[in-house]
MIDOSE-1310 file (N, C-alpha, C; in nm, 2 decimals, decimal comma, always signed):
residues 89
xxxx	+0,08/-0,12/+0,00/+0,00/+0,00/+0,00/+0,09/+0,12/+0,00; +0,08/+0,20/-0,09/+0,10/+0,35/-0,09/+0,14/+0,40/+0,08; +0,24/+0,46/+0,11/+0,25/+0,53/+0,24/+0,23/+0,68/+0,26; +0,21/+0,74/+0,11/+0,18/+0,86/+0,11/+0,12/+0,92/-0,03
xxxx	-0,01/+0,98/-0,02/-0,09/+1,05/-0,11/-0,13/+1,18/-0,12; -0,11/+1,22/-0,24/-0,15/+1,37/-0,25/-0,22/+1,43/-0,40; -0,32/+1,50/-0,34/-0,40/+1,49/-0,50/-0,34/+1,66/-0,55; -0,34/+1,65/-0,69/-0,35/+1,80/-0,74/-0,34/+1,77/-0,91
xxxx	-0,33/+1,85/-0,96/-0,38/+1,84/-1,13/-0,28/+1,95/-1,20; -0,19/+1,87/-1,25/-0,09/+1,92/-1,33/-0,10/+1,87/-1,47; -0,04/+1,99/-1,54/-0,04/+1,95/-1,68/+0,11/+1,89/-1,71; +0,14/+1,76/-1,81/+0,21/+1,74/-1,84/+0,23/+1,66/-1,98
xxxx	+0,37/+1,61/-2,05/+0,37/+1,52/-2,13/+0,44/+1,38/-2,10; +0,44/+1,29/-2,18/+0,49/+1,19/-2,14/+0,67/+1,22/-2,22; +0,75/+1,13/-2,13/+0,91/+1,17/-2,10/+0,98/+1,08/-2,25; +0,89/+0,99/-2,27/+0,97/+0,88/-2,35/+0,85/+0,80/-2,44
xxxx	+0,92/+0,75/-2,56/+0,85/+0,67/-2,60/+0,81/+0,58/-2,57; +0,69/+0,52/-2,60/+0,60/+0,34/-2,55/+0,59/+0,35/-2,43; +0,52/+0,42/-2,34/+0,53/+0,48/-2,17/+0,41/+0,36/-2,20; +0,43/+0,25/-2,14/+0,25/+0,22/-2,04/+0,20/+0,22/-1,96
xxxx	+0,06/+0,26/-1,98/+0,00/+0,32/-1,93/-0,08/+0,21/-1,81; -0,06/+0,20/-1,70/-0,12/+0,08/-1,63/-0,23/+0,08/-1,53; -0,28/-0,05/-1,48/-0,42/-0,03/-1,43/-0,41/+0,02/-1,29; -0,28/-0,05/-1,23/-0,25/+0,03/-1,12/-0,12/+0,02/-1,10
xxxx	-0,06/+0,04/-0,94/+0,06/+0,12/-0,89/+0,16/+0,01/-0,91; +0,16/-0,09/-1,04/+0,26/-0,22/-1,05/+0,26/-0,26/-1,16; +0,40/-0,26/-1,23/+0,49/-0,29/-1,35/+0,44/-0,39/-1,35; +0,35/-0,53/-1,32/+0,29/-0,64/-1,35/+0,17/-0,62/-1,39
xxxx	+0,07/-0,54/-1,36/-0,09/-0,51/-1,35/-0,08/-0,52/-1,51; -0,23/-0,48/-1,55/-0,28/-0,46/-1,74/-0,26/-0,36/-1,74; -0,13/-0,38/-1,85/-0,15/-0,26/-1,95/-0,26/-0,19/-2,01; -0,30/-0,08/-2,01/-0,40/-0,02/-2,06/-0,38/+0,03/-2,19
xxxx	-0,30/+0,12/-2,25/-0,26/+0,16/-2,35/-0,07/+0,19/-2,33; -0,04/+0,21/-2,46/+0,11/+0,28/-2,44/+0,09/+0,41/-2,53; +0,20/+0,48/-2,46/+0,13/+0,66/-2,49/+0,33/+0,71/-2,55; +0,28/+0,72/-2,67/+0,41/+0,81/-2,73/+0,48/+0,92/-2,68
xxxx	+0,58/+0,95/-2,66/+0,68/+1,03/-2,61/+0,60/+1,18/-2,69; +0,56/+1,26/-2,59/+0,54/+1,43/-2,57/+0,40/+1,45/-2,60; +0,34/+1,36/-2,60/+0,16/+1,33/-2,58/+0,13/+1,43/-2,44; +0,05/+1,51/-2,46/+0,00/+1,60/-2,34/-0,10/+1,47/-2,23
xxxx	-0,07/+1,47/-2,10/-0,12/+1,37/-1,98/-0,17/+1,51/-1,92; -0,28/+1,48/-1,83/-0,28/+1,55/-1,69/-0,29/+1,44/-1,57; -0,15/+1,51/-1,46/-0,15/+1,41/-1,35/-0,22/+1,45/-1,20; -0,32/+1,33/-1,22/-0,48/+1,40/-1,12/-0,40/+1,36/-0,97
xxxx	-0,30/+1,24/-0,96/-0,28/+1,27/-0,78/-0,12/+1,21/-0,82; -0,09/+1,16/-0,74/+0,05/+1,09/-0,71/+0,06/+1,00/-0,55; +0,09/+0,91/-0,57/+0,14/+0,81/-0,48/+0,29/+0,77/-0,45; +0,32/+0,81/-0,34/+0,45/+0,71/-0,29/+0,46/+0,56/-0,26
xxxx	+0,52/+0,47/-0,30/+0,52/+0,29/-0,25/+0,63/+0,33/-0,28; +0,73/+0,29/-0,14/+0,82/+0,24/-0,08/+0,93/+0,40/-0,16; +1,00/+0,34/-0,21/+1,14/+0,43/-0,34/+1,07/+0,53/-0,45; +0,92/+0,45/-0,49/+0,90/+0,49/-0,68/+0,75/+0,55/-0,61
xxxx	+0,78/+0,66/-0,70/+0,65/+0,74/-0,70/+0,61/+0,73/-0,85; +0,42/+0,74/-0,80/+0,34/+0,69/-0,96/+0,27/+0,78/-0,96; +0,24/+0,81/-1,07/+0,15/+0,96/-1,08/+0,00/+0,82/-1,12; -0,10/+0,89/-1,12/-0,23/+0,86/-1,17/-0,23/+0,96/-1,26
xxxx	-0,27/+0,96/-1,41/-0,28/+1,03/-1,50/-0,41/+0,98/-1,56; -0,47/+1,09/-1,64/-0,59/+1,11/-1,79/-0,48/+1,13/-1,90; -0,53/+1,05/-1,98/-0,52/+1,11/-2,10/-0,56/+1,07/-2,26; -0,60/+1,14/-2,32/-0,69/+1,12/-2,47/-0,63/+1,00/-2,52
xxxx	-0,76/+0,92/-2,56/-0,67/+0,77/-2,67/-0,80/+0,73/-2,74; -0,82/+0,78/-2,88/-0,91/+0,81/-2,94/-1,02/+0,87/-2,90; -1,14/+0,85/-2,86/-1,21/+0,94/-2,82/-1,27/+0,93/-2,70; -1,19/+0,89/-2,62/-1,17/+0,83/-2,48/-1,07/+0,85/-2,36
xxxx	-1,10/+0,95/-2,30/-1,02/+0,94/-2,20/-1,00/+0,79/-2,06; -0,87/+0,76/-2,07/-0,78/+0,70/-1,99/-0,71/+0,73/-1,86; -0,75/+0,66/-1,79/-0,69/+0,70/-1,61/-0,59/+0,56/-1,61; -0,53/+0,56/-1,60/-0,42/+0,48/-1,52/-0,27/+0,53/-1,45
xxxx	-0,19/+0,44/-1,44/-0,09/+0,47/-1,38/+0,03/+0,48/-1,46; +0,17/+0,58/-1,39/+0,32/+0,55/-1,47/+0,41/+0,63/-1,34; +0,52/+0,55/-1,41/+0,63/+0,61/-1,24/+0,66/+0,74/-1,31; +0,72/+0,81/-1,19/+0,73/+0,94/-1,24/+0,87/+0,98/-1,34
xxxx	+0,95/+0,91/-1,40/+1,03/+0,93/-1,47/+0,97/+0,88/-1,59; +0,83/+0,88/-1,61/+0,81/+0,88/-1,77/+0,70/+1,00/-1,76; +0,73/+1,08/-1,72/+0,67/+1,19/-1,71/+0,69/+1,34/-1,66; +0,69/+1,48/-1,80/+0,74/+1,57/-1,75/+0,69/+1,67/-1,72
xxxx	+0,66/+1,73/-1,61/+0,58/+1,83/-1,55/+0,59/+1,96/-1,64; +0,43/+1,99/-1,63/+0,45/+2,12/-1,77/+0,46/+2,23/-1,63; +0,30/+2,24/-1,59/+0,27/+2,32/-1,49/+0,14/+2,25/-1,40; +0,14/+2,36/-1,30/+0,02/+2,29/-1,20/-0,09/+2,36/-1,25
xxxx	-0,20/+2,33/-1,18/-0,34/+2,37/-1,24/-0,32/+2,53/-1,19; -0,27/+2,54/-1,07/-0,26/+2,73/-1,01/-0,18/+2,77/-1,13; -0,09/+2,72/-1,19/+0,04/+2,78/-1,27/-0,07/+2,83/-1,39; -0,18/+2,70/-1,43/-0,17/+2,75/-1,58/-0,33/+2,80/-1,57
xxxx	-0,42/+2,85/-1,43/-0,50/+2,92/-1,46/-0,44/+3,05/-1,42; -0,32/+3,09/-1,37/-0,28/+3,20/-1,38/-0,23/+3,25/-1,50; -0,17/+3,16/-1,57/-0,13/+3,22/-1,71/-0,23/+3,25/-1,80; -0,33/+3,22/-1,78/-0,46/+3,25/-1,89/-0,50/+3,39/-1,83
x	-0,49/+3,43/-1,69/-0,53/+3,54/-1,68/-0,51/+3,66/-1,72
């Protein structure tokens, strides 16, 4: 089990090619889809287990949005949700 959770909604892309996208917080679980390298994600919370932190992410895969999981080195922080409704202002 996760020892630490924290929710918030950042925009980001993915870090690398063939990232997959999983059902939950484990390199074993189903694959859901694999998401090409600089695909726009948004990451809705993040989890700590043990060393690796996983973001929970959305993101578009034909006309379907997708929630699952990826550790956080396949993924690069654009901005937070404060960051980018301040820049629209």
């Amino acid at each position: 089990m996760p020892n630490d959770m924290a929710f918030f909604y950042y925009q980001a892309k993915t870090a690398k090619d063939g990232v997959a996208l999983m059902e939950d917080m484990d390199a074993t679980s189903e694959k859901l889809v694999t998401i090409a390298k600089d695909t726009p994600v948004m990451v809705i919370n993040q989890n700590i287990d043990g060393e690796t932190i996983w973001y929970r992410i959305a993101v578009k895969s034909s006309n379907n949005v997708i929630c699952g999981y990826v550790t956080s080195d396949m993924i690069n922080l654009v901005a937070s949700r404060e960051n980018a409704v301040a820049a629209q202002l």
